[in-house]
Backbone bond lengths (Angstrom), bond angles and torsions (degrees), N, CA, C in turn:
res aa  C-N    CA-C-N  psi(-1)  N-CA   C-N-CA  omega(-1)  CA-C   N-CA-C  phi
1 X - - - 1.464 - - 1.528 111.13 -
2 X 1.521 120.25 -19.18 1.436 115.91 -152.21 1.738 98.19 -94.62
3 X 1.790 91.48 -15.96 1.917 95.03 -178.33 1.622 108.40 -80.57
4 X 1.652 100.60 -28.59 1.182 91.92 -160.54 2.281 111.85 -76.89
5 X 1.492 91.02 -26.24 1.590 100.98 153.14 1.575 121.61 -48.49
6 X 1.451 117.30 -68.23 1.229 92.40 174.38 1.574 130.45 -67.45
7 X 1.100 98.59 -6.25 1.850 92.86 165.71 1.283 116.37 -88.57
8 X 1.225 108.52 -15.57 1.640 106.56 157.57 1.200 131.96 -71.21
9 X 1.529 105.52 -17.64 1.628 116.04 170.53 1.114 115.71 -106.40
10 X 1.574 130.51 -0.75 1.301 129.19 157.17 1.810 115.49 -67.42
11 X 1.463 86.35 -38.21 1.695 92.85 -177.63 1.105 123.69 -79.90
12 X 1.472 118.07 -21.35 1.660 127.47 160.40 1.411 98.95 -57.89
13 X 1.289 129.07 -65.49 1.187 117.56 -175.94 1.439 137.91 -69.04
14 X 1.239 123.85 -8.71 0.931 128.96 159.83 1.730 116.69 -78.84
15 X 1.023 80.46 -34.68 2.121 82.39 -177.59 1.750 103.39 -42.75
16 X 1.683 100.85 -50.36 1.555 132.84 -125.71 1.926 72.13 -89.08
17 X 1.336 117.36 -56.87 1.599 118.07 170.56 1.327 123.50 -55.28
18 X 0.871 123.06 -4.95 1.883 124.49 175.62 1.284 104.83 -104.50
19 X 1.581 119.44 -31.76 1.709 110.81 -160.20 1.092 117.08 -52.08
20 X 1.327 115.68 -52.21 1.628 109.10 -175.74 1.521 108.72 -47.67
21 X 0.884 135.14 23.15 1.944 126.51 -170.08 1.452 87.56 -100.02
22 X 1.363 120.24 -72.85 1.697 139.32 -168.70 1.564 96.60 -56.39
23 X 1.430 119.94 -70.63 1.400 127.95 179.66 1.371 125.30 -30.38
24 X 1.579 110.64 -64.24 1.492 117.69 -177.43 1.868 111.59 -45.95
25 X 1.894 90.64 -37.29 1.275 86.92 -160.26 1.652 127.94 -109.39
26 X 1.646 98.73 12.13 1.595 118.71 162.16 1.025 119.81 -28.06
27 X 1.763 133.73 109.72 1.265 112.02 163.17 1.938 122.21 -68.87
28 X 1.067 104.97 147.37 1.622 103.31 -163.23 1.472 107.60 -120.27
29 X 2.179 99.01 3.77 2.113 91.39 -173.03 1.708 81.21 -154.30
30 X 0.996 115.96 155.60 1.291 127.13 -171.28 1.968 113.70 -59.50
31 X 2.030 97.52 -50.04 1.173 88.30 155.78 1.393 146.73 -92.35
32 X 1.553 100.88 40.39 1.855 125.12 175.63 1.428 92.50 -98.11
33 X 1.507 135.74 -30.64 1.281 126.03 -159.23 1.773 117.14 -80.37
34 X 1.440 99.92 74.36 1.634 117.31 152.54 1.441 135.65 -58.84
35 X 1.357 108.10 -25.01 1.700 113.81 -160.96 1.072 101.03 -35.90
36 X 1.534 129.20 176.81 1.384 148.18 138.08 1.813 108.65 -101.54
37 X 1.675 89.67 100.86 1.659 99.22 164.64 1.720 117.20 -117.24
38 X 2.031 101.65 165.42 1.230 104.84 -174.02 1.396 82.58 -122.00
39 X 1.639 101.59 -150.21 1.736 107.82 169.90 2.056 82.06 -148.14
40 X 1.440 88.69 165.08 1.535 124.02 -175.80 1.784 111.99 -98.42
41 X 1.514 78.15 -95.54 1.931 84.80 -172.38 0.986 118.30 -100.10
42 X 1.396 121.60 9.49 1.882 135.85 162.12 1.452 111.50 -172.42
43 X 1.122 117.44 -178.38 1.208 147.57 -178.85 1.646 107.10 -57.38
44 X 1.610 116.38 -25.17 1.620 113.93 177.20 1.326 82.08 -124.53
45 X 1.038 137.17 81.24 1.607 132.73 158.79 1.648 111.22 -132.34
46 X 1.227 113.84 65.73 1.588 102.44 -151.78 1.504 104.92 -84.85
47 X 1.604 112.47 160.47 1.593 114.43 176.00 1.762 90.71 -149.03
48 X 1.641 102.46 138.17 1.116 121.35 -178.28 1.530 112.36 -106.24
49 X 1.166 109.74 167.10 1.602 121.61 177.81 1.241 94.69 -63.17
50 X 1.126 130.20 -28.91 1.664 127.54 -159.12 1.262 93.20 -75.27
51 X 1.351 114.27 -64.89 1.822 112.19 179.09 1.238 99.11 -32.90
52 X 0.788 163.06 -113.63 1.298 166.19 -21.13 1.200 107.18 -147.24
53 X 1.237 120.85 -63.32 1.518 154.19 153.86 1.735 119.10 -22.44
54 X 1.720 96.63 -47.28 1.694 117.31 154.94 0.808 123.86 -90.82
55 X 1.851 143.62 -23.21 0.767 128.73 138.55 2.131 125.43 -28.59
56 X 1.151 105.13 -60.80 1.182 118.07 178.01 1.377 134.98 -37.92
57 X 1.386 104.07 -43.97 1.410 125.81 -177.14 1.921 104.24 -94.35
58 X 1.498 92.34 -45.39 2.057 76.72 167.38 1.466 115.58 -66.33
59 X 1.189 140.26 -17.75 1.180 145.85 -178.15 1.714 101.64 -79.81
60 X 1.648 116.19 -43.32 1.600 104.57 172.12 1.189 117.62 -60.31
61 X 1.231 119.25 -30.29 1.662 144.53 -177.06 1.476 96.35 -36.12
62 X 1.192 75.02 -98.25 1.871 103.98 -171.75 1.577 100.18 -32.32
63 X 1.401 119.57 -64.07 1.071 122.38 179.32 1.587 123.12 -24.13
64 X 1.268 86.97 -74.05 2.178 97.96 172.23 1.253 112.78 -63.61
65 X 1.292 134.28 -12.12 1.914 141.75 155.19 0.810 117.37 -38.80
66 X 2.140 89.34 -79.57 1.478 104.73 -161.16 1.435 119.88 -151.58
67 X 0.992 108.09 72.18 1.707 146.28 -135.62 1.690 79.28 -68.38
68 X 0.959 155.07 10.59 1.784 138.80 -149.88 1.805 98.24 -143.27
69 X 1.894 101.23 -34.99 1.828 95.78 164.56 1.662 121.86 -74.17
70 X 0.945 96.60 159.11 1.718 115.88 178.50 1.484 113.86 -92.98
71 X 1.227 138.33 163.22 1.641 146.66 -136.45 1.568 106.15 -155.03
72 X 0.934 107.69 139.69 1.667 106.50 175.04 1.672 104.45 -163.46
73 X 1.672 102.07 103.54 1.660 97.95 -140.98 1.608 77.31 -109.07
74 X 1.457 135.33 157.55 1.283 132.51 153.07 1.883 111.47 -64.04
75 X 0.927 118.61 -36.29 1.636 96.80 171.31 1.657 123.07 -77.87
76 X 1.492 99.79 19.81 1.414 102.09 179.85 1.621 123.18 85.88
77 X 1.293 102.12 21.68 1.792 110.16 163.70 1.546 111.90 -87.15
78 X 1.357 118.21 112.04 1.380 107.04 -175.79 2.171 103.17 -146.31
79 X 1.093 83.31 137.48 1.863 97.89 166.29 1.684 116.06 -153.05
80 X 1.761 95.18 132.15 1.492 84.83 162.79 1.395 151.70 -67.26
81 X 1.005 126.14 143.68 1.696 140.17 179.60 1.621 116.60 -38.10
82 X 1.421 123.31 140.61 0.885 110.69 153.99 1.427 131.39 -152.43
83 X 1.615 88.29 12.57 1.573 105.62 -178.53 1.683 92.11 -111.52
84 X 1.315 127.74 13.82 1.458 120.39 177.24 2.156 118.28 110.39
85 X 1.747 71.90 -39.27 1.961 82.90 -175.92 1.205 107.30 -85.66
86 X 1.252 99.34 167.22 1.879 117.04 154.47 1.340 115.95 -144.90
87 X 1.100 91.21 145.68 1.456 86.19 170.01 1.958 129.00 -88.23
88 X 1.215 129.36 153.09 1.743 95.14 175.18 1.651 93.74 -137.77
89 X 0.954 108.94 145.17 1.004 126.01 -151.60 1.125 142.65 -131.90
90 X 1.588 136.46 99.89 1.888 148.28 -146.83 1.429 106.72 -100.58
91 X 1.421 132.29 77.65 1.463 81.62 -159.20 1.926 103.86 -89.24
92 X 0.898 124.52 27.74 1.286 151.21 165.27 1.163 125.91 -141.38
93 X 1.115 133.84 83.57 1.918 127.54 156.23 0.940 100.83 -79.96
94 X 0.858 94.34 111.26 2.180 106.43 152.48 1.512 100.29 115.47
95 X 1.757 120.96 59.87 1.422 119.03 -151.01 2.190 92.02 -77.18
96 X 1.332 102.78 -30.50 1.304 93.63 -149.51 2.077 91.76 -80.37
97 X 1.387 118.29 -35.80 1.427 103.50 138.26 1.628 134.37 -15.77
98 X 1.164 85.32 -64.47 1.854 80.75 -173.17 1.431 98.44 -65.09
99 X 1.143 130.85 -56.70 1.598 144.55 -139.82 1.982 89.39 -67.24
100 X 1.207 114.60 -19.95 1.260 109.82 -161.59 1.506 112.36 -122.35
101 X 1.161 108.72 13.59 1.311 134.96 166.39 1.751 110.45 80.77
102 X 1.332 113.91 26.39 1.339 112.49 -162.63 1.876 92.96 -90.12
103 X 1.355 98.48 -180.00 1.594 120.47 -166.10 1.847 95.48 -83.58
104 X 0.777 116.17 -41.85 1.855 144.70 -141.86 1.480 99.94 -70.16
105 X 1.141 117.26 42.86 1.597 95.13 -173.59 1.770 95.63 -146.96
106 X 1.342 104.91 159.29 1.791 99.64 174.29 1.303 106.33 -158.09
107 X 1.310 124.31 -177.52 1.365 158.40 166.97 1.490 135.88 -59.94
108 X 1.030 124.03 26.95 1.608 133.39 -158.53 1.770 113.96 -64.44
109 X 1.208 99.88 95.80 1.742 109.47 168.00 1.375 123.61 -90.30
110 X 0.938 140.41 72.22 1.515 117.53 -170.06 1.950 107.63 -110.67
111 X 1.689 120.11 162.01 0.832 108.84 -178.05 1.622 116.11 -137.69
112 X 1.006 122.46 119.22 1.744 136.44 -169.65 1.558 98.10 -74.55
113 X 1.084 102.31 139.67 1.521 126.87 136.86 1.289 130.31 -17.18
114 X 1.618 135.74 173.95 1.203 130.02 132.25 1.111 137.37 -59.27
115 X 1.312 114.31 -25.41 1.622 125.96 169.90 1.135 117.95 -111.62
116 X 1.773 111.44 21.84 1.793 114.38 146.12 1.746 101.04 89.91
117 X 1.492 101.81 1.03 1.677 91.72 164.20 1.658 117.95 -74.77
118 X 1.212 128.63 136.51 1.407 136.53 164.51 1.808 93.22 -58.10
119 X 1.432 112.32 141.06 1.191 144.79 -149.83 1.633 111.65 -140.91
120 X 1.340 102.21 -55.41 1.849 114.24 -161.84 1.221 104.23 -147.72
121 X 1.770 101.82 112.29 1.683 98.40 173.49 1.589 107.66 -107.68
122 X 1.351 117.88 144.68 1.409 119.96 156.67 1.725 101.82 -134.68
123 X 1.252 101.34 103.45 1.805 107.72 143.10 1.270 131.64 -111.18
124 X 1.532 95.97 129.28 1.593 107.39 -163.08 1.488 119.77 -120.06
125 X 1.944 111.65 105.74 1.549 101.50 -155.23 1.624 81.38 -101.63
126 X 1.068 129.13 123.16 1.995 133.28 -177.20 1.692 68.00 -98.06
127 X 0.877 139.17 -137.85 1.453 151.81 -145.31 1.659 107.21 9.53
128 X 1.532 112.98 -28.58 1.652 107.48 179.91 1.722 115.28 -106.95
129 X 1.604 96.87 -3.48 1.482 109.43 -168.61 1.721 110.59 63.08
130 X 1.043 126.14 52.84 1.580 127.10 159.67 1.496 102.11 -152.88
131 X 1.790 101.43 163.91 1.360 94.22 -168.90 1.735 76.61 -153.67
132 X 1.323 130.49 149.81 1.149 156.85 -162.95 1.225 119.03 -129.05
133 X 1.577 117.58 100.60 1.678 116.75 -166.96 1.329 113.51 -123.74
134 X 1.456 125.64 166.11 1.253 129.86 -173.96 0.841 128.14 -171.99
135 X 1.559 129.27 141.26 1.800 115.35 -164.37 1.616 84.80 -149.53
136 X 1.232 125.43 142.39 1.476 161.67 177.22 1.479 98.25 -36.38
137 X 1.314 124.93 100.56 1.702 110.49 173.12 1.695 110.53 87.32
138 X 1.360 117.08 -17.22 1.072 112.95 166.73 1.496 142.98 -117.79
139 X 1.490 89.50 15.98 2.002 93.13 159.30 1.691 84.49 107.97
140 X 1.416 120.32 -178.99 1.246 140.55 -174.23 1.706 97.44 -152.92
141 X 1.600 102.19 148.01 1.157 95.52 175.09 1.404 89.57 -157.63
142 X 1.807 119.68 156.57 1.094 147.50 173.98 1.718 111.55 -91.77
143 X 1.625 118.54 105.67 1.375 134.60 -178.52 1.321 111.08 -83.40
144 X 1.817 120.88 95.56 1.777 100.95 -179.14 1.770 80.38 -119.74
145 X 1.470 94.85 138.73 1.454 95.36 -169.41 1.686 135.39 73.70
146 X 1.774 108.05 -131.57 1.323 81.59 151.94 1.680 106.68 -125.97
147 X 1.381 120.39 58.55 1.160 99.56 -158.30 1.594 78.81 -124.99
148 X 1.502 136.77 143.51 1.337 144.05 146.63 1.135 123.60 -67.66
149 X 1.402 118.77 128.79 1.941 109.72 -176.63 1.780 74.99 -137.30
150 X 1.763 72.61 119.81 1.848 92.56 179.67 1.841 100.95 -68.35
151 X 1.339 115.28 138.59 1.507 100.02 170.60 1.569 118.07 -105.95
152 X 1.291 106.11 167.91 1.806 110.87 -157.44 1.628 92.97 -121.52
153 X 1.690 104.28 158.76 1.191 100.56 173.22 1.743 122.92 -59.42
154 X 0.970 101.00 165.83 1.837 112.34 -166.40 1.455 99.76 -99.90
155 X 1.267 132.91 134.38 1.373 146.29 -178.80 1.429 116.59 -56.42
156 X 1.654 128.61 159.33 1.292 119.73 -172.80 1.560 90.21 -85.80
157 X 1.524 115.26 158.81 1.072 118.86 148.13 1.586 112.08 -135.53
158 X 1.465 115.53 172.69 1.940 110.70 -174.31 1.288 89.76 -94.87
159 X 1.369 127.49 160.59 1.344 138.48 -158.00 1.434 90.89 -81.20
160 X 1.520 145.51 -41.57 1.372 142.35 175.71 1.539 106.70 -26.45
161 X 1.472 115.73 -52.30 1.458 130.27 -144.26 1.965 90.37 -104.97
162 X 0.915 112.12 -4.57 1.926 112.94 -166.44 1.770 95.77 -68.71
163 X 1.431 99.65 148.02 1.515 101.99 156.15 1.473 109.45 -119.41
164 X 1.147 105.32 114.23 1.859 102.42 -159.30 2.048 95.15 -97.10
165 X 1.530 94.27 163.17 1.514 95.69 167.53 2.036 94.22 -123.22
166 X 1.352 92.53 176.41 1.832 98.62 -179.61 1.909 104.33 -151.25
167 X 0.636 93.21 -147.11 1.609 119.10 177.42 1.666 126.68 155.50
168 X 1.101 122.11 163.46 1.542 106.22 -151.74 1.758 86.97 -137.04
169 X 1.563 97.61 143.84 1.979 106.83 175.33 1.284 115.30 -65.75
170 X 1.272 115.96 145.62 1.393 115.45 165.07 1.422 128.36 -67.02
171 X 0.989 105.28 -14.06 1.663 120.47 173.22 1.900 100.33 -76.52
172 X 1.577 102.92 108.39 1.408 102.01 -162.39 1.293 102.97 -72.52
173 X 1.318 135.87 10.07 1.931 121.31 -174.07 1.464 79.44 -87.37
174 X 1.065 114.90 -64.51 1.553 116.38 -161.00 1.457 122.96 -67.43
175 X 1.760 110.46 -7.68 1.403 117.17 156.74 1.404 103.99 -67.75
176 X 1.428 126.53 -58.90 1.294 119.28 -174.05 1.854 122.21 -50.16
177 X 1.307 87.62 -33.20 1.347 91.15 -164.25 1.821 113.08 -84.68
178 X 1.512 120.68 -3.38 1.512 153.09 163.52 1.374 95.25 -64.76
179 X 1.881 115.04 -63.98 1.205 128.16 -162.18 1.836 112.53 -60.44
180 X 1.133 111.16 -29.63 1.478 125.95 175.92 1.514 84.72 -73.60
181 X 1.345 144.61 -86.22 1.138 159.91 -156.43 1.782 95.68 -31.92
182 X 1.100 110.10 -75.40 1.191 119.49 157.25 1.555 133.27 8.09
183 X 1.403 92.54 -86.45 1.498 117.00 -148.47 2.165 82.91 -89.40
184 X 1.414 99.45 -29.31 1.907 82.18 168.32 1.381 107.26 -73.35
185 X 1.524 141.82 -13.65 1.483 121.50 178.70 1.450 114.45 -93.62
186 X 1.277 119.82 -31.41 1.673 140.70 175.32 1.585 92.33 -14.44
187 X 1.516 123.23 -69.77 1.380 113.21 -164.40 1.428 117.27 -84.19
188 X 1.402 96.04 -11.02 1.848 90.48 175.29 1.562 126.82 -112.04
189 X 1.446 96.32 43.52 1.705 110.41 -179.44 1.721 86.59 -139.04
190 X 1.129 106.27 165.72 1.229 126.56 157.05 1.630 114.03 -55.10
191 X 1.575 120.56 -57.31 1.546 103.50 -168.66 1.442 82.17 -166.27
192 X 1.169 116.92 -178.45 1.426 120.44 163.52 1.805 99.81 -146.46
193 X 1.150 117.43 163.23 1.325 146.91 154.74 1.262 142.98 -115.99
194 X 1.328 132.34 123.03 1.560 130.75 -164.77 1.329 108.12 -147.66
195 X 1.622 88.22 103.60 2.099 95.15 -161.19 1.657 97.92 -124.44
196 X 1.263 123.23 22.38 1.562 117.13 162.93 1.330 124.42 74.81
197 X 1.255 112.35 6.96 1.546 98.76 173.11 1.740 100.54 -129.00
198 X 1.204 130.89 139.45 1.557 122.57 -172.32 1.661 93.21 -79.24
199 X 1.534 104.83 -53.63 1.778 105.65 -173.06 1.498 121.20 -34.30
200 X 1.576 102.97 -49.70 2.117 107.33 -163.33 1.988 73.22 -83.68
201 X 1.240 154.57 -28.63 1.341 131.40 -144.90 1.660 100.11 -86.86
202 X 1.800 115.22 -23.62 1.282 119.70 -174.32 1.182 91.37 -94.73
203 X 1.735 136.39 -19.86 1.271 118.74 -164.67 1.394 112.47 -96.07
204 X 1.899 98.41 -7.02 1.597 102.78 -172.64 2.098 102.54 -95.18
205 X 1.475 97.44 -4.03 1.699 96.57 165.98 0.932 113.32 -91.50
206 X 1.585 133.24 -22.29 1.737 115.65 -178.99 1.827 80.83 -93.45
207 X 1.194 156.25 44.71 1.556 129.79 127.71 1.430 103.23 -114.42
208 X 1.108 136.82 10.59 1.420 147.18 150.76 1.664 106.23 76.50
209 X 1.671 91.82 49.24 1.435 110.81 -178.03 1.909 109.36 -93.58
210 X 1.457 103.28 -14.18 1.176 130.97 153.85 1.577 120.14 -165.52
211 X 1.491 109.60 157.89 1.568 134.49 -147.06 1.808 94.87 -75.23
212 X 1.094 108.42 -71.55 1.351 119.11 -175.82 1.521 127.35 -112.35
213 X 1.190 110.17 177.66 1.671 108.36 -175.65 1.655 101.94 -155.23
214 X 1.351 115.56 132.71 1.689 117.18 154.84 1.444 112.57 -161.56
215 X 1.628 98.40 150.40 1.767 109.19 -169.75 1.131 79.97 -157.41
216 X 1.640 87.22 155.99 1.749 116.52 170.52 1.659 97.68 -92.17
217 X 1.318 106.97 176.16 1.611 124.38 127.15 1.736 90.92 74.02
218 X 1.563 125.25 10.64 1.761 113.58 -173.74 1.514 102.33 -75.08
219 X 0.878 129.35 175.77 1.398 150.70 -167.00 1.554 123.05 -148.54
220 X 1.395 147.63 120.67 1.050 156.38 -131.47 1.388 116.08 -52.85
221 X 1.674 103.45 -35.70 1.786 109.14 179.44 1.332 90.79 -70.96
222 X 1.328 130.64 -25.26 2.037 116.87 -166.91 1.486 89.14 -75.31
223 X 1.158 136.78 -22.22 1.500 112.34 -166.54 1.383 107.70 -123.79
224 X 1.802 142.11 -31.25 1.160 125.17 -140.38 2.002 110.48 -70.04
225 X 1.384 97.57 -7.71 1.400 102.04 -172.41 1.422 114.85 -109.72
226 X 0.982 126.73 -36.12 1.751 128.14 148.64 1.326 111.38 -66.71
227 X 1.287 130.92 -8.80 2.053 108.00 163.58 1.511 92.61 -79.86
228 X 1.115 111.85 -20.59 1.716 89.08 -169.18 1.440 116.60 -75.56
229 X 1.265 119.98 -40.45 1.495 123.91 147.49 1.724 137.13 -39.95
230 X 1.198 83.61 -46.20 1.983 85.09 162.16 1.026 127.55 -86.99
231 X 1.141 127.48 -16.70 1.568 156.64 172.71 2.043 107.61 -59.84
232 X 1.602 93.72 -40.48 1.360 102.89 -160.27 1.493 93.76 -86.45
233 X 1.594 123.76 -33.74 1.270 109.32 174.99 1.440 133.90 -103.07
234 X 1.267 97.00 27.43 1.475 112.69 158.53 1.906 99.73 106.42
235 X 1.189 115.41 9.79 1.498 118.89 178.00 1.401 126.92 -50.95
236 X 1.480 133.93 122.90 1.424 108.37 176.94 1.872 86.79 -91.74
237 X 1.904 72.66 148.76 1.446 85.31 167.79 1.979 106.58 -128.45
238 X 1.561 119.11 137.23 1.248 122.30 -159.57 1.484 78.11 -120.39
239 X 1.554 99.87 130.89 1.872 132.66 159.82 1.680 91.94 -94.20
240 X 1.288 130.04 138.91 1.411 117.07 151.63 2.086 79.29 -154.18
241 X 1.857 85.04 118.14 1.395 106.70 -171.22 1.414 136.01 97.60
242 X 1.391 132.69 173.88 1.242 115.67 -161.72 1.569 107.37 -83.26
243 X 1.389 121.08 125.86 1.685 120.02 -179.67 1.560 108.45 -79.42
244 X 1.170 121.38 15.10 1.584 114.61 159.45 1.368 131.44 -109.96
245 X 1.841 83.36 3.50 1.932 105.12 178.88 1.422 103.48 -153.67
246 X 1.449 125.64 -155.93 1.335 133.61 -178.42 1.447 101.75 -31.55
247 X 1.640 127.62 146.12 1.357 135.24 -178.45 1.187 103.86 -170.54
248 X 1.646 107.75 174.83 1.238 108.23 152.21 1.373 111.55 -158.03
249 X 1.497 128.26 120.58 1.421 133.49 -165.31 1.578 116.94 -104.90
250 X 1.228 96.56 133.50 1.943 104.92 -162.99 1.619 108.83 -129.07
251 X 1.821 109.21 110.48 1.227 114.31 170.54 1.131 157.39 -96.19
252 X 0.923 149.83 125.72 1.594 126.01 -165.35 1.439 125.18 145.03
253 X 1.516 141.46 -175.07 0.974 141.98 -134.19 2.052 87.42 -86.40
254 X 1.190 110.80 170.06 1.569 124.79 -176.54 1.698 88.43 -38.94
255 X 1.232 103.53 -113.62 1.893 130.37 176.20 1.225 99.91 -18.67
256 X 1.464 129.65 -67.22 1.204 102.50 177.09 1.150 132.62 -47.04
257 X 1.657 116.05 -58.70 1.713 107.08 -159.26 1.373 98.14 -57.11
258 X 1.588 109.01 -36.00 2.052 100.72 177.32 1.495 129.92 -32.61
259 X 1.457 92.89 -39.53 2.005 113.51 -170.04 0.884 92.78 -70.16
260 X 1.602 121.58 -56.91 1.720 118.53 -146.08 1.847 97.56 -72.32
261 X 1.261 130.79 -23.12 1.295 155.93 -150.76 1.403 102.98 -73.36
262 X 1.880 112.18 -55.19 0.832 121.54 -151.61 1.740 86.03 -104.14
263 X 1.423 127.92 -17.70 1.554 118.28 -164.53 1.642 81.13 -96.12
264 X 1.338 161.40 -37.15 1.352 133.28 160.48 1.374 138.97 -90.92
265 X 1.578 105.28 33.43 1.451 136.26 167.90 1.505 88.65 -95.37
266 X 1.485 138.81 -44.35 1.550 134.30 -159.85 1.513 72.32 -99.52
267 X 0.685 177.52 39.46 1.762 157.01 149.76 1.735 98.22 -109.34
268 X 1.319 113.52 -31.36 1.671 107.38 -171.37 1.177 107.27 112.57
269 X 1.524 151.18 -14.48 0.939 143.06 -159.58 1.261 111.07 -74.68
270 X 1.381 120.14 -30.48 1.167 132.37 177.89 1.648 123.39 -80.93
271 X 1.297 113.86 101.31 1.508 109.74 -161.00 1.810 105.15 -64.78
């Protein structure tokens, strides 16, 4: 437990040491928007110099740390393990957030095991001033300032009364086919929310800032550092499919994630 702390405080600090890279250089007005972007897995899949750029420097990070773990960065920074860990690595969630000057975006470090369990979460949104941490067995807590407010599990609610969040794939069949998914739950939840980052959306259900959570199409940097946070406060979290390709990930209190599980298993979402 005492290793997996200081890798929880390596990764706080490293998050907290890169921010200014993304931060300084947010566009915040339409005519601020300089970046140099491409796209990934479609035509709305955008990646900025900034990614990249943070990618870069968390990868020196770690490096001069803990020169013996392995890396598995979403812009394609990767080395194998040899002290057991890895790191995996966002260095942007919520790229089309940033790119558009929105608040919504963060820092996701998290670090697996040898046998690929998530271990150590750090997500770090500097644009909202909170940062969301977590270490295996040792609680999760919400950082505003400098003060830690340990967080507790989140209450049941019946899916009638839920305020759910989502996010939708870039692969447009399967946007459309989310969007059907969708628009049948709209009236039978309380509300929904869809704010672009998977990390703060799983990290904003284990502080019970909302009830539930589901997305297709996430990929290992969207989650290895927010399961560890929901994980710690008792969150089920549902894989249904392969998490290195087509998926679909479901968050939230016991009963719930069950309901929501079984109400987009009858919708199709579930291949």
């Amino acid at each position: 437990m005492q290793d997996l702390m200081q890798l929880r405080a390596i990764a706080l600090a490293i998050a907290r040491e890169v921010a200014p890279i993304p931060t300084l250089a947010q566009p915040r007005t339409l005519a601020a928007r300089t970046l140099a972007t491409s796209t990934k897995s479609s035509d709305v899949d955008l990646v900025t110099e900034l990614d990249q750029a943070t990618e870069l420097a968390i990868a020196k990070a770690i490096l001069a740390r803990r020169p013996h773990d392995g890396l598995l960065g979403e812009e394609g920074a990767a080395s194998a393990s040899t002290s057991g860990y890895t790191w995996v690595v966002d260095p942007i969630d919520g790229t089309v957030n940033y790119f558009y000057g929105l608040s919504n975006w963060a820092i996701s470090l998290g670090v697996i095991d040898a046998h690929g369990t998530p271990v150590v979460g750090v997500v770090h949104a500097p644009a909202l001033g909170e940062t969301f941490v977590a270490a295996k067995g040792c609680g999760a807590h919400l950082i505003l300032g400098d003060q830690w407010h340990p967080l507790t599990p989140p209450p049941e609610v019946p899916l009638e009364l839920a305020l759910l969040a989502t996010g939708f794939s870039y692969d447009r069949s399967r946007r459309a086919q989310m969007g059907a998914a969708f628009a049948n739950l709209v009236p039978r939840v309380r509300d929904f929310r869809r704010m672009g980052s998977a990390a703060l959306d799983i990290c904003n259900t284990a502080a019970g800032r909302i009830h539930g959570y589901y997305e297709r199409d996430l990929k290992p940097w969207d989650l290895a550092a927010a399961q560890v946070v929901a994980s710690e406060v008792g969150l089920s979290i549902h894989f249904v499919g392969d998490r290195l390709g087509h998926n679909l990930t479901i968050a939230g209190p016991i009963a719930l994630a069950a309901r929501l599980r079984a109400e987009l298993a009858q919708l199709g979402v579930i291949d």
